[in-house]
Backbone bond lengths (Angstrom), bond angles and torsions (degrees), N, CA, C in turn:
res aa  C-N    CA-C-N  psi(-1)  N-CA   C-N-CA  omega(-1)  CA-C   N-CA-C  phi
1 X - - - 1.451 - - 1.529 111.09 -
2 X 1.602 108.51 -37.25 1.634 112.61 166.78 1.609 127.47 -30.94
3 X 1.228 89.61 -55.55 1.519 118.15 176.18 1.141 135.25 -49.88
4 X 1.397 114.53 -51.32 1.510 126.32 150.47 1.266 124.33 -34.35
5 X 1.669 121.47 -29.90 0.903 117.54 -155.90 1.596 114.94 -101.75
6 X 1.507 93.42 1.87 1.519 108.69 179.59 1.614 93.14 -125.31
7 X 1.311 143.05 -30.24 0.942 118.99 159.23 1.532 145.41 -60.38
8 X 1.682 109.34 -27.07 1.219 103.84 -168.78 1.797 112.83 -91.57
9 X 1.534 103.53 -6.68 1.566 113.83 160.95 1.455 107.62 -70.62
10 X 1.052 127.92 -50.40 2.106 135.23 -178.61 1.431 86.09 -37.53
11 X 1.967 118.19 -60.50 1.005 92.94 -129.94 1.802 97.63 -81.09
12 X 1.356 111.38 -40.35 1.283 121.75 -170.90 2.031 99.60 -46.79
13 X 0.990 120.99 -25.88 1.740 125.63 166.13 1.318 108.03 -60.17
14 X 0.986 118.23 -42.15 1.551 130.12 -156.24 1.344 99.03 -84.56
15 X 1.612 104.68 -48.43 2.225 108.08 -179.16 1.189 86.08 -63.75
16 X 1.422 146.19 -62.59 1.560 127.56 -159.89 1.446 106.59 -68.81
17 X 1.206 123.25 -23.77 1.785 92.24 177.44 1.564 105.25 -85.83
18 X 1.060 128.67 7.78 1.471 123.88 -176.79 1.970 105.31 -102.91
19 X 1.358 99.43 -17.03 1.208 104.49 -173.84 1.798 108.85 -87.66
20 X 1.761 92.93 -19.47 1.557 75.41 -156.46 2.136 80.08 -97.19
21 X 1.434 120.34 -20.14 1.531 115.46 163.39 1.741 97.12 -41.22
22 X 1.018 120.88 -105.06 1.464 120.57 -179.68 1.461 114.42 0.07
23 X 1.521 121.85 -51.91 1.460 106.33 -152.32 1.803 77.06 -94.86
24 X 1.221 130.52 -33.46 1.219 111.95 174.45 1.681 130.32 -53.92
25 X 1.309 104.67 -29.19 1.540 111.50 168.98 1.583 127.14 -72.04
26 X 1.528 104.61 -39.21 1.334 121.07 160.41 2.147 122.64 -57.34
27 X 0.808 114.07 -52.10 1.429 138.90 165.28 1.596 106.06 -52.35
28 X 1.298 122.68 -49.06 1.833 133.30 160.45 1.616 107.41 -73.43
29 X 1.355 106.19 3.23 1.938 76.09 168.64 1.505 100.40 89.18
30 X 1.339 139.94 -9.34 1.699 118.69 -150.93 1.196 84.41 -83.52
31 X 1.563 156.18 -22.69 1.549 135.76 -173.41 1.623 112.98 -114.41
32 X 1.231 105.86 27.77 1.396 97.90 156.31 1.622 152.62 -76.31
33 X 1.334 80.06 -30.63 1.676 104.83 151.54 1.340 151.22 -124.34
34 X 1.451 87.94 94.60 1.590 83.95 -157.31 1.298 106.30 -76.90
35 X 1.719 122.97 -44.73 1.848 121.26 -158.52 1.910 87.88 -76.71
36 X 0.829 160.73 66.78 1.291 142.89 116.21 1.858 118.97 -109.22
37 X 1.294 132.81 -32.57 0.862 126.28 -170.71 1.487 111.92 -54.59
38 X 1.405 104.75 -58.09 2.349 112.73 166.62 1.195 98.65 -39.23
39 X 1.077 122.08 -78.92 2.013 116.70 167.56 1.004 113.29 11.01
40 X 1.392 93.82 -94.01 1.575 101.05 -176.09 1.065 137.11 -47.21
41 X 1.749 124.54 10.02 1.504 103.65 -162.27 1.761 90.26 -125.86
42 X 1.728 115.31 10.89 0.760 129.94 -158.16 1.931 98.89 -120.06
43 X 1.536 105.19 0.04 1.343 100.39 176.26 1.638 103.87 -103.38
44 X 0.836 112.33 157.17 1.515 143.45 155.38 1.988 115.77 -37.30
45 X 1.063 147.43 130.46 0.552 162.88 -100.41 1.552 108.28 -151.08
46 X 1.362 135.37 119.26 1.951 113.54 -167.31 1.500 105.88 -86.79
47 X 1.504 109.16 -22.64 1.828 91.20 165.29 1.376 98.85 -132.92
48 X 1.074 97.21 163.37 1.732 115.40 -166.87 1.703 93.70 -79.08
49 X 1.317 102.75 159.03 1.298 136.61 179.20 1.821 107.81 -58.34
50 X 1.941 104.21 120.28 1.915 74.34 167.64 1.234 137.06 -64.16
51 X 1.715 110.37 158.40 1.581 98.32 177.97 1.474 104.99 -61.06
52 X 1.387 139.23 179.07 1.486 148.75 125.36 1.675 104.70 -87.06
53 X 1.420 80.19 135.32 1.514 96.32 164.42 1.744 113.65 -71.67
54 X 1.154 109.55 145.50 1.670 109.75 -167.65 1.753 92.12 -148.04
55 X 1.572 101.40 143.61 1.346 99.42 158.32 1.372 140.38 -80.33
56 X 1.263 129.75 -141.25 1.614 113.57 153.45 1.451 122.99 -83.98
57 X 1.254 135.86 -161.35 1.491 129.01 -173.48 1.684 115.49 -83.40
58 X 1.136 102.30 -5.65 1.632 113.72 -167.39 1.953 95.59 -98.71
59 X 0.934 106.12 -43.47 1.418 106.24 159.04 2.064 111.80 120.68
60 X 1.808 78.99 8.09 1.428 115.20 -175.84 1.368 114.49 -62.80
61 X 1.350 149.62 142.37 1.693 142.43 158.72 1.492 105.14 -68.06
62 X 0.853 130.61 167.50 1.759 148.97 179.76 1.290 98.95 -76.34
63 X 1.238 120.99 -38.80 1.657 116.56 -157.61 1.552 90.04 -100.17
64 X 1.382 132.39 33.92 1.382 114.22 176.11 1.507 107.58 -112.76
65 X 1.279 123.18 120.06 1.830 120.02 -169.40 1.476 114.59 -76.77
């Protein structure tokens, strides 16, 4: 019963900082757009990806006799 009595203040602290994150994210714009971000991960790219250097399939260097 102790417990309660320090828990149910934590938690009611805890709903208000999550409540006032939310209205702070909302208030900044973060959910205004939702259909472009998926978009984007679905476009193309203006320069290609670097190569990695890779060895042969054996896992060997070229210069090994």
């Amino acid at each position: 019963m102790n417990s309660l009595l320090i828990l149910v203040p934590v938690s009611l602290v805890l709903l208000g900082i999550a409540i006032g994150a939310f209205w702070w994210a909302v208030r900044q714009g973060q959910f205004d757009d939702l259909d472009t971000p998926p978009l984007d991960v679905l476009r193309d790219s203006e320069r290609p990806a670097p190569r990695a250097e890779h060895g042969n399939r054996n896992g060997d260097s070229d210069d090994a006799a």
